[in-house]
C-alpha positions in Angstrom: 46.3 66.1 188.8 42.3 67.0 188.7 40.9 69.8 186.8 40.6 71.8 190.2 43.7 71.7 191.1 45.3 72.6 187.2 42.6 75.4 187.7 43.9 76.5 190.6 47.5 76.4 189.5 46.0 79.3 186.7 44.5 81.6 189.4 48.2 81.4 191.1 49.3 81.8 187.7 52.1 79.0 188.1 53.1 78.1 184.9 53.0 74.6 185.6 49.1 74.7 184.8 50.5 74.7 181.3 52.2 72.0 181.4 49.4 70.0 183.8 46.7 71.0 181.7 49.2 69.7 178.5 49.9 66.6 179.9 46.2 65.5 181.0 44.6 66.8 177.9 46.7 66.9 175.0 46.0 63.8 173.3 42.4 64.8 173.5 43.0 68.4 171.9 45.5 67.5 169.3 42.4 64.7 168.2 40.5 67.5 167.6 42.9 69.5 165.8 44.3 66.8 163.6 40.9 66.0 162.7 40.0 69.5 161.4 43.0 70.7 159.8 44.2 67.0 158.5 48.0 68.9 159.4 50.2 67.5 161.7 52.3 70.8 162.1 49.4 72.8 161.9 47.4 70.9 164.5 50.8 71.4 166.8 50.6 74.4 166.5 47.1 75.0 167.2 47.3 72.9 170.1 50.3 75.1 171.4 47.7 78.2 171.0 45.4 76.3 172.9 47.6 76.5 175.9 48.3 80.1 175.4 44.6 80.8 175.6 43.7 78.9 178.4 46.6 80.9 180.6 45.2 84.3 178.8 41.5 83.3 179.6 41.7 81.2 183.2 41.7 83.6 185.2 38.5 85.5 185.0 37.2 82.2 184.0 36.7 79.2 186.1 35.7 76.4 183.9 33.5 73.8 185.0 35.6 71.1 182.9 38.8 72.0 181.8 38.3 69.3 179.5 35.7 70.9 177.6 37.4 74.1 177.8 40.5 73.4 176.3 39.0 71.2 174.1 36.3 74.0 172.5 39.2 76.8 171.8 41.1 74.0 170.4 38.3 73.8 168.0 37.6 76.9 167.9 41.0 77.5 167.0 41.5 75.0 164.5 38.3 76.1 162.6 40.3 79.8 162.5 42.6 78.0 160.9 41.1 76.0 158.4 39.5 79.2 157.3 42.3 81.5 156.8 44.3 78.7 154.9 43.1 76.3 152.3 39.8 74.8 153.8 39.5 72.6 150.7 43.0 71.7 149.9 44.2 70.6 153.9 40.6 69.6 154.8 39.9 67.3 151.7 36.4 69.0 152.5 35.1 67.1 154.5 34.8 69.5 157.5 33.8 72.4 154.8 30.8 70.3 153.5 30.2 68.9 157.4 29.6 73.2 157.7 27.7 73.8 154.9 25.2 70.8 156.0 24.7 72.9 158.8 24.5 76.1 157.3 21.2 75.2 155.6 20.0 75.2 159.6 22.0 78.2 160.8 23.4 80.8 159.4 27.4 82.1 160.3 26.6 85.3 160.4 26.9 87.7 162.9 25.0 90.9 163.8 25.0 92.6 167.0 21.3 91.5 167.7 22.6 88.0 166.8 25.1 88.6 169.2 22.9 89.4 171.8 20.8 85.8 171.5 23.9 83.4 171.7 22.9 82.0 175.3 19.5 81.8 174.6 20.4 79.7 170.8 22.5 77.9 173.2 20.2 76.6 175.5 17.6 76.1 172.7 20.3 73.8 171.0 21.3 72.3 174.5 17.3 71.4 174.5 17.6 69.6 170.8 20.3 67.6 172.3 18.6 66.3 175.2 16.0 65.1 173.4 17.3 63.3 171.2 18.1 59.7 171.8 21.6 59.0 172.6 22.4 57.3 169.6 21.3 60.3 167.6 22.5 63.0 169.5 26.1 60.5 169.1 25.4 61.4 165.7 24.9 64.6 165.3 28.0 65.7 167.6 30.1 63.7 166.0 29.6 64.9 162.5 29.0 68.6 163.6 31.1 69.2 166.4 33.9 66.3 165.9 33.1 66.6 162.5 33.6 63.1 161.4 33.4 62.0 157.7 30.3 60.3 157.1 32.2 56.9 156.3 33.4 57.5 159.5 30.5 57.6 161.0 29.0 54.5 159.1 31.8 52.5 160.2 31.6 53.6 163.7 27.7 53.3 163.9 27.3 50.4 161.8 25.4 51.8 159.6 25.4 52.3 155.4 26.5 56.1 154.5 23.2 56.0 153.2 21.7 55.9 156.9 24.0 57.7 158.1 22.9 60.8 155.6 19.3 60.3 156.0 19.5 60.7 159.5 21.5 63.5 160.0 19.1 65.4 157.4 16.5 64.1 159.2 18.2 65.4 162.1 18.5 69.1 160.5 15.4 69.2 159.7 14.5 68.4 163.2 16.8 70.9 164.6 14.9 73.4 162.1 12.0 72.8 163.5 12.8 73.1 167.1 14.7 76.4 166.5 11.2 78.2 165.2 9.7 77.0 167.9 12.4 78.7 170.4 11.2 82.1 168.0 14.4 81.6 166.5 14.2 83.1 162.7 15.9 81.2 160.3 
């Protein structure tokens, strides 16, 4: 079944999008949750929540890609998670230190004026992206939104960890830069 048609099963609100959107994407989601918690059960569960949230959320919502949907409050749900349990102890912290790369670029805060400047940080970072080369911008999601271990990455990139640091710092820094120039204050 495509993504329209699960959609559309939603806006009927058959439950069978549940088990539609389960069966096409599942795999993908639990991936994602596995890979930030390093939990079986937990990542179950998170992926269960998923599916909760995408009947709660779709409708209003019409997705563009379910896919990506289901995929991003998977994530965003698993990051929940890592954070109100032992980040260190389940994640081995890898997806803590993965975040606090980051956090040198962008701070986690939020204010209300922050609040207000989320589509327009989104499109700046959208821009970052599509300048970069494919094998960098590869890179970067993979360790910051996949969040892949850096041997990981090596392995799947060919490269030495060594590389494999210097670019995504590289990276950063880049991403610094192209934040100011959005006005962005950092």
């Amino acid at each position: 079944m495509d993504d329209n048609a699960i959609i559309e099963l939603y806006f009927a609100r058959d439950q069978q999008a549940i088990q539609a959107t389960a069966q096409a994407y599942g795999a993908y989601c639990a991936s994602i949750a596995q890979r930030i918690l390093d939990d079986q059960g937990a990542a179950e569960e998170c992926v269960n929540d998923t599916w909760l949230k995408c009947w709660q959320s779709i409708p209003p919502q019409r997705p563009n890609s379910l896919k990506s949907f289901a995929g991003r409050i998977a994530r965003n749900l698993a990051l929940s998670a890592l954070r109100a349990g032992t980040a260190q102890k389940r994640g081995g912290g890898q997806v803590q230190l993965a975040l606090d790369e980051l956090s040198e670029v962008v701070s986690g805060g939020e204010t209300p004026e922050g609040a207000l400047d989320r589509a327009a940080f989104r499109a700046a970072l959208d821009g970052f992206l599509a300048g970069l080369p494919e094998g960098h911008r590869n890179l970067f999601l993979r360790r910051y939104w996949y969040l892949d271990s850096v041997e990981t990455l090596a392995k799947r990139c060919s490269m030495s960890r060594t590389q494999v640091t210097t670019t995504l710092h590289r990276l950063r820094q880049k991403l610094r830069v192209h934040l100011e120039q959005e006005g962005f204050d950092l």
